[in-house]
N, C-alpha and C positions, 0 to 999 in steps of 0.2 A: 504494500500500500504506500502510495505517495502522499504529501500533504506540502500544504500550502508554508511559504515560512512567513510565520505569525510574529506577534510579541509575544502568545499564549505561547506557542512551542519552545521560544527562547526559555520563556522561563520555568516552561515544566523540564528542558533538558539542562540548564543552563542555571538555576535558581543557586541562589548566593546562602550556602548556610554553612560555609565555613570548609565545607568540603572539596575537595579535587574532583576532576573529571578525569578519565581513564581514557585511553587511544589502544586499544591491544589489535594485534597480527598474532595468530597461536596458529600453531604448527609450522615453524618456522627451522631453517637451517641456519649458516653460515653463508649460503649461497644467497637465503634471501638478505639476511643485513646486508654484506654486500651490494647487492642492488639497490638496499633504501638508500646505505652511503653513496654511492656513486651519484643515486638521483639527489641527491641534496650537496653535495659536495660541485655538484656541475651547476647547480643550479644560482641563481641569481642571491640567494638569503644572502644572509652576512649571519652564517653557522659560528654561532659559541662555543669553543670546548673548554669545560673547566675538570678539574684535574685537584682531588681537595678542596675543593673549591676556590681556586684559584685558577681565574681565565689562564690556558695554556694556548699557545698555538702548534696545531700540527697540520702537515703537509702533505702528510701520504696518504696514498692512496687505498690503505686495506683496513680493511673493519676488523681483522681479529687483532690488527695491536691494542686496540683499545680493549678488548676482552684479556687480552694478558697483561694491560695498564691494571685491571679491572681487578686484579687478584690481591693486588695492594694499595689501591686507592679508590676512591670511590668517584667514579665517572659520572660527566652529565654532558651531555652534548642538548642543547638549547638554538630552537631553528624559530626566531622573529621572525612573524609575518604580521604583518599591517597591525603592530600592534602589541599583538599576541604571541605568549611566549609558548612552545608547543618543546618541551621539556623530553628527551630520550635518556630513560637510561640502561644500560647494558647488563641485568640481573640476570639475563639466558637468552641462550644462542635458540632456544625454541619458543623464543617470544618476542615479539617486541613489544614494546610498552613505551606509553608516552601519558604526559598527565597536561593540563590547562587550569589555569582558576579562573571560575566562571566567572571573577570580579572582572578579568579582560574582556566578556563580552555584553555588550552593552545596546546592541539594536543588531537587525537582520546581517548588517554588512559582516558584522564580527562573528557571526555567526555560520554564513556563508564560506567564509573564509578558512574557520573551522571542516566545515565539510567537501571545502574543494579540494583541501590538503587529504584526507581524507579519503577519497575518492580516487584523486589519483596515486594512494599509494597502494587501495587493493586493486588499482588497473596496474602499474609497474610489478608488483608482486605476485598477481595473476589469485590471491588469497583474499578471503572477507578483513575488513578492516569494522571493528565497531566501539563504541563509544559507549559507554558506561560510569554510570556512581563509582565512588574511591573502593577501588580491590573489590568489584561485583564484575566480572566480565561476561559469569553467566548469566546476568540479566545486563542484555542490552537494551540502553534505551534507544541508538539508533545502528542502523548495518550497512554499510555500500561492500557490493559484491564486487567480484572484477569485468563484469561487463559495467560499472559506471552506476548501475541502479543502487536503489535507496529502498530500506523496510524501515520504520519507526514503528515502536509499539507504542505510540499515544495515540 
């Protein structure tokens, strides 16, 4: 089912109660981070990598150094878009994970914005990408497949 984007929809997916918003890919390899890094790495963002938290810059090209970063420090790669901070971090090579604070989104644009990212990351990965309350992945609030379509259970 498709639906319109509302201010109702913002705020039944999007509602400010303190909570995070989830971004998960499950069943995932090594093959696919790779593909999300390259697509974000080519891409226009201005990608943060912090490293303890402390902004690092790296260069290269292969997503499992940051899984072997990962074994002694605690990674966070952070891809700003219009805005919004859409937060990666590397807990398992069989998931991706990303989180938002819904204080970032604020009307439909932000919201869209969310789900064009979204969208094309289960078209690049050929996998469901869905959107979820903090650590719920099995209840999605919303799912784009990899042909580009959209379910929302509201």
């Amino acid at each position: 089912m498709t639906f319109q984007m509302t201010d109702e929809v913002i705020e039944r997916v999007f509602f400010k109660d303190g909570s995070l918003r989830d971004i998960y890919v499950q069943a995932c390899n090594l093959n696919d981070w790779q593909k999300f890094y390259d697509w974000i790495r080519t891409s226009s963002w201005n990608i943060l990598l912090y490293k303890d938290d402390q902004l690092v810059e790296y260069k290269g090209k292969f997503v499992d150094y940051l899984f072997k970063e990962k074994k002694n420090h605690h990674i966070r790669l952070t891809i700003p878009i219009n805005g919004i901070l859409i937060n990666c971090y590397f807990f398992s090579e069989d998931e991706i994970e990303f989180d938002i604070d819904p204080k970032e989104i604020n009307n439909v644009y932000d919201a869209n914005t969310v789900f064009e990212f979204m969208k094309s990351l289960a078209k690049i990965l050929g996998k469901q990408c869905i959107l979820s309350e903090e650590n719920t992945p099995e209840i999605p609030l919303v799912t784009f497949y990899s042909d580009g379509s959209m379910i929302s259970k509201l």
